[in-house]
C-alpha positions as CSV (number, residue, x, y, z in Angstrom):
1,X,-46.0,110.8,181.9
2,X,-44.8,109.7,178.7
3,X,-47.9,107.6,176.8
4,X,-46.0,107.2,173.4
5,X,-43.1,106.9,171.9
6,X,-41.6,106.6,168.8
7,X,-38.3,106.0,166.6
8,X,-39.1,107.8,162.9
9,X,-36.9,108.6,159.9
10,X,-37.1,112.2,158.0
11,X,-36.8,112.0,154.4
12,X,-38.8,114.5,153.1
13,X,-39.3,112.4,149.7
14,X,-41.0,110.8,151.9
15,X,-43.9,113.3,152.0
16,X,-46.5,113.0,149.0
17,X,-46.2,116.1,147.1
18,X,-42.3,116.0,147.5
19,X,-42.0,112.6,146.7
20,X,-44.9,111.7,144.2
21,X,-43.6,109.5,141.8
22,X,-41.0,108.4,143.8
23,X,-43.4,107.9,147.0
24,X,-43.8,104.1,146.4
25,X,-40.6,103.2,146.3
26,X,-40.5,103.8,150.2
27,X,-44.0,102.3,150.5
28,X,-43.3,100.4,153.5
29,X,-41.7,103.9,155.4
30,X,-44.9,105.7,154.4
31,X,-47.2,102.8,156.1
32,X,-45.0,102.5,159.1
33,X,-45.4,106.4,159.6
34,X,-49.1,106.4,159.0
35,X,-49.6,103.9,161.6
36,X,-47.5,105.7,164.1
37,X,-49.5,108.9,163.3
38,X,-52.6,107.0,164.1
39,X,-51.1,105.4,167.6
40,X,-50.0,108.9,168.4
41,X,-53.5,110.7,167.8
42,X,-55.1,108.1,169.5
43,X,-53.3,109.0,172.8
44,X,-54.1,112.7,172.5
45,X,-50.5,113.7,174.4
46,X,-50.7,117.4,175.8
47,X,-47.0,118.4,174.5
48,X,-44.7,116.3,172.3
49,X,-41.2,116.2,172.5
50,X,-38.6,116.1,169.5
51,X,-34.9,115.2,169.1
52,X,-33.7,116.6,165.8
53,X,-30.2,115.8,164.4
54,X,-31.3,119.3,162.1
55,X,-32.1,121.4,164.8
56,X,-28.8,123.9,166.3
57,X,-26.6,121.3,167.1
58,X,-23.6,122.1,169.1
59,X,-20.5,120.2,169.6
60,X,-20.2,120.2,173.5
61,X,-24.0,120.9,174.7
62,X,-27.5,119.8,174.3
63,X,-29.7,122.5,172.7
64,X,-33.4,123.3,173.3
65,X,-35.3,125.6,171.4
66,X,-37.0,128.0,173.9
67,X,-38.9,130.4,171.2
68,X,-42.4,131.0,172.4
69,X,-44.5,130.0,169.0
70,X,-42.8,127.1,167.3
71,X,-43.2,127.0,163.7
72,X,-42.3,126.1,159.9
73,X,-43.1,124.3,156.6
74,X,-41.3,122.3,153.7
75,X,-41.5,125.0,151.3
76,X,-38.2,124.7,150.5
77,X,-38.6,121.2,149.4
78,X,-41.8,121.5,147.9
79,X,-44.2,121.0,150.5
80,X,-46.3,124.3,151.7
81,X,-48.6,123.0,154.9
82,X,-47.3,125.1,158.1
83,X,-46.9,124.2,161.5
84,X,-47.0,126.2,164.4
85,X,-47.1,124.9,168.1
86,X,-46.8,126.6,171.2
87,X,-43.9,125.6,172.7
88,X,-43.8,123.8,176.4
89,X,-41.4,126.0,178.7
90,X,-42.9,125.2,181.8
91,X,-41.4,121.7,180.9
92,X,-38.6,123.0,179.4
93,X,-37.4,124.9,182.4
94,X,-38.0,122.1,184.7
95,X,-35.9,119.7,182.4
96,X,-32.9,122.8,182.7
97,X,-33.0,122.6,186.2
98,X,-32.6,119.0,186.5
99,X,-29.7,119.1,184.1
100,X,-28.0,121.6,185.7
101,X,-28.4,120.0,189.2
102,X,-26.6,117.1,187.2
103,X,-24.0,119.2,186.0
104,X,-25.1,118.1,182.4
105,X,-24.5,121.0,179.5
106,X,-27.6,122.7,178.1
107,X,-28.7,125.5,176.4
108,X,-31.7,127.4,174.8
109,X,-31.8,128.9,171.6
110,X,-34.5,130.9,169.9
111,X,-35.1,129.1,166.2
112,X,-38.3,130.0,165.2
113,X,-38.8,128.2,161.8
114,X,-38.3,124.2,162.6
115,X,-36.3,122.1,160.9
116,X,-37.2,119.2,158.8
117,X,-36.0,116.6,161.0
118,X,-38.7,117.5,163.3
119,X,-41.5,118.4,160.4
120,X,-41.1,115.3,158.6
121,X,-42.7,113.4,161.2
122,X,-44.9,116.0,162.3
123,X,-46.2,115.7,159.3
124,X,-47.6,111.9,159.5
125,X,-48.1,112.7,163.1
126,X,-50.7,115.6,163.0
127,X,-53.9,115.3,160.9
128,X,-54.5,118.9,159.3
129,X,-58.5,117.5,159.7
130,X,-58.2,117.3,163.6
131,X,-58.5,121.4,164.4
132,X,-59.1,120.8,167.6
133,X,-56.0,119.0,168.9
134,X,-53.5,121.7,169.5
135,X,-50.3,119.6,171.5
136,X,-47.5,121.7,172.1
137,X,-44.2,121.0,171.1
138,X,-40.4,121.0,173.1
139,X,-38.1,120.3,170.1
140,X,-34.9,120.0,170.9
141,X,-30.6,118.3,169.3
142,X,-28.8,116.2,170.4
143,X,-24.8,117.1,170.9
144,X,-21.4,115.9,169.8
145,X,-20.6,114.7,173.2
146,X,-20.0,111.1,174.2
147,X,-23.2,108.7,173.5
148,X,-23.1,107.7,177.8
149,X,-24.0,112.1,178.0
150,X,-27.1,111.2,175.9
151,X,-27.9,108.7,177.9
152,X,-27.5,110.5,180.9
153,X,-29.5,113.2,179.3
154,X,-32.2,111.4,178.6
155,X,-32.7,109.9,182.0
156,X,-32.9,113.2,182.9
157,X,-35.9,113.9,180.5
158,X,-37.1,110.2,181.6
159,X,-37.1,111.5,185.3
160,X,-39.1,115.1,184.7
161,X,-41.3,113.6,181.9
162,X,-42.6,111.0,183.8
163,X,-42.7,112.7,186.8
164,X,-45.5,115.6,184.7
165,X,-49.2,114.8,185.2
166,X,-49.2,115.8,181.4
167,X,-49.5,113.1,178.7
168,X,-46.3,113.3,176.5
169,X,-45.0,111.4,173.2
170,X,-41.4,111.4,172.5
171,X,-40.2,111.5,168.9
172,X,-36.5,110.3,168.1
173,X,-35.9,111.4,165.0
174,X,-33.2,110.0,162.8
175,X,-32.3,107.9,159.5
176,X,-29.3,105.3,159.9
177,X,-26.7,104.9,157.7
178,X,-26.6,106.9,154.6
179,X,-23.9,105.0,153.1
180,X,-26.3,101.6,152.6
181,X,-25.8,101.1,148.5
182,X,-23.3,102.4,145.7
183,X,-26.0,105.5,144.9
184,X,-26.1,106.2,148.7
185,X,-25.6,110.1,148.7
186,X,-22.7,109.8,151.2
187,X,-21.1,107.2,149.6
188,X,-20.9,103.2,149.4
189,X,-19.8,101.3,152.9
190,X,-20.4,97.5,153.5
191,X,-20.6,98.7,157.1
192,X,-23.5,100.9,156.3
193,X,-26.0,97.5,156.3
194,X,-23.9,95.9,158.8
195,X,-24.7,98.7,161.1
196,X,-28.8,98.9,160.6
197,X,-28.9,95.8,160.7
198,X,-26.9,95.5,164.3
199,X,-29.0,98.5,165.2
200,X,-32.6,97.1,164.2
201,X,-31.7,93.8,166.3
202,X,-30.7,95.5,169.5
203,X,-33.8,97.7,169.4
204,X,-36.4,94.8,169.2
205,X,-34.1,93.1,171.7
206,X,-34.6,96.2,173.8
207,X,-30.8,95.8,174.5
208,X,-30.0,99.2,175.3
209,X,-26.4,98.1,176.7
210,X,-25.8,96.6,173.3
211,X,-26.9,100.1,171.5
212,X,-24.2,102.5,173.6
213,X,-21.4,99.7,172.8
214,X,-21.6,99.7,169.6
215,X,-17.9,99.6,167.8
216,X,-17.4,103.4,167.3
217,X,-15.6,102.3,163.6
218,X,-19.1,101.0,162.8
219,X,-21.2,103.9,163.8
220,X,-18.5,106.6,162.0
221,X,-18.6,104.2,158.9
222,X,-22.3,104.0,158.8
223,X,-23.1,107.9,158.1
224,X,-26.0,107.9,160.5
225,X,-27.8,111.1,162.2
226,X,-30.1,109.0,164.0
227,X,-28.1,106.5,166.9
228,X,-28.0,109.7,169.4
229,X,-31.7,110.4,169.4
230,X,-32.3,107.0,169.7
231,X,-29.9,106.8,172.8
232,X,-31.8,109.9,174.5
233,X,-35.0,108.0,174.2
234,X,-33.5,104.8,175.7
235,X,-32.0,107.1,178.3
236,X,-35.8,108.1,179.0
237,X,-37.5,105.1,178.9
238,X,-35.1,103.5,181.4
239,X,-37.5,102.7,184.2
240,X,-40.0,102.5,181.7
241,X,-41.8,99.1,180.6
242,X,-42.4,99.0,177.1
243,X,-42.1,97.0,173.8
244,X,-41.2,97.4,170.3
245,X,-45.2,97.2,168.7
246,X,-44.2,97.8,165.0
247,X,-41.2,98.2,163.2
248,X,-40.1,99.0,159.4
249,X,-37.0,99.0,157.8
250,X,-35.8,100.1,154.2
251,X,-33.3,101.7,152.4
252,X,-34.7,102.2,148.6
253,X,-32.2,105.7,148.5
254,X,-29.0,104.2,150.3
255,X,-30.1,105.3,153.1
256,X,-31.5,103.8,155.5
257,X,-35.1,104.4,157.4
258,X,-36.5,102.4,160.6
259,X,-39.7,103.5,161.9
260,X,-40.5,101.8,165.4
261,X,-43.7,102.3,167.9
262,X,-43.1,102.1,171.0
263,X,-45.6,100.7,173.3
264,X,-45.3,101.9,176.8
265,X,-47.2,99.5,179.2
């Protein structure tokens, strides 16, 4: 069953020795995620799973990576701590067959090194100290398909998650809109705050009808990677109770970050 869930960005300036100097000027994100890697240890989940908009996205298909060993680091960026996971297939396969039987598109890849969409908040989740928790890890993209498919995709995961007498966290990663101020690295839109800002409200309103109506102008003039990740966990959480606990928002690049901690009753 799923005991924790959580909304997180991925900058990986966000990470000390990427960031350093810079690291306080996204303070706020940096608390938000250490207190979401706190909630999450304290629930000790057997396998975590991971929406990445970095992972092997395809256009018409939902993607899960099916390697065996799950691993990767942030050396490209600066950052050389690895992670390796064993990844859950039992759970995987069961979440195929219930997609299939609902005729929604899926497939498995074999990525070994992980992307940093899913490291980035591994990073705050897991505590290098704690040797002896060991989760595993399903990490897995969204697609290009309509936002109702994530939906429907994530009920799916909501159905067999819930259903498994294993304690699971789900991770939607994703930042919003990258087009927030005139040094945003996509570019200025005024839309780009309108949009978080719509986004942020419907979240704590936990209006999920409100999230997959959003105008489609607005989302494709925000510059977000995060809105379908967030739709697959609504999807999951459907017939869920829960609450937002904590939420941060900032956007000290252009680009805006939300961290939110679910709290599953």
């Amino acid at each position: 069953m799923i005991r924790f869930a959580a909304i997180t960005p991925h900058p990986p300036i966000i990470i000390p020795t990427i960031g350093r100097s810079n690291l306080n000027l996204s303070r706020k994100t940096v608390n938000a995620m250490k207190a979401a890697g706190e909630k999450f240890r304290s629930v000790k989940a057997n396998t975590i799973v991971l929406i990445s908009p970095h992972g092997p996205v395809q256009y018409d298909k939902f993607i899960i990576n099916y390697s065996p060993t799950l691993r990767g680091d942030l050396s490209s960026f600066g950052d050389h701590r690895r992670f390796i996971f064993e990844n859950d297939r039992e759970l995987i396969d069961e979440i195929m067959e219930s997609s299939r039987m609902a005729r929604l598109p899926i497939g498995l890849a074999r990525e070994l090194e992980l992307d940093h969409g899913a490291l980035v908040p591994l990073y705050y989740l897991m505590n290098e100290k704690d040797l002896g928790y060991n989760p595993r890890l399903i990490h897995m993209s969204y697609s290009m398909l309509p936002l109702d498919y994530h939906f429907r995709f994530g009920e799916i995961l909501g159905s067999v998650l819930q259903g498994s007498p294993k304690l699971i966290s789900f991770i939607a990663s994703g930042d919003l809109s990258h087009r927030v101020s005139l040094d945003a690295p996509a570019g200025y839109s005024p839309q780009g705050r309108v949009f978080d800002r719509m986004l942020i409200d419907l979240i704590q309103q936990k209006n999920t009808k409100g999230v997959l109506n959003i105008d489609p102008y607005l989302i494709e003039e925000s510059g977000e990677c995060g809105l379908r990740s967030i739709i697959m966990l609504l999807g999951a959480l459907k017939n869920t109770r829960w609450e937002v606990k904590n939420l941060s928002y900032e956007a000290p690049f252009g680009v805006g970050y939300m961290v939110a901690s679910l709290n599953i009753k």
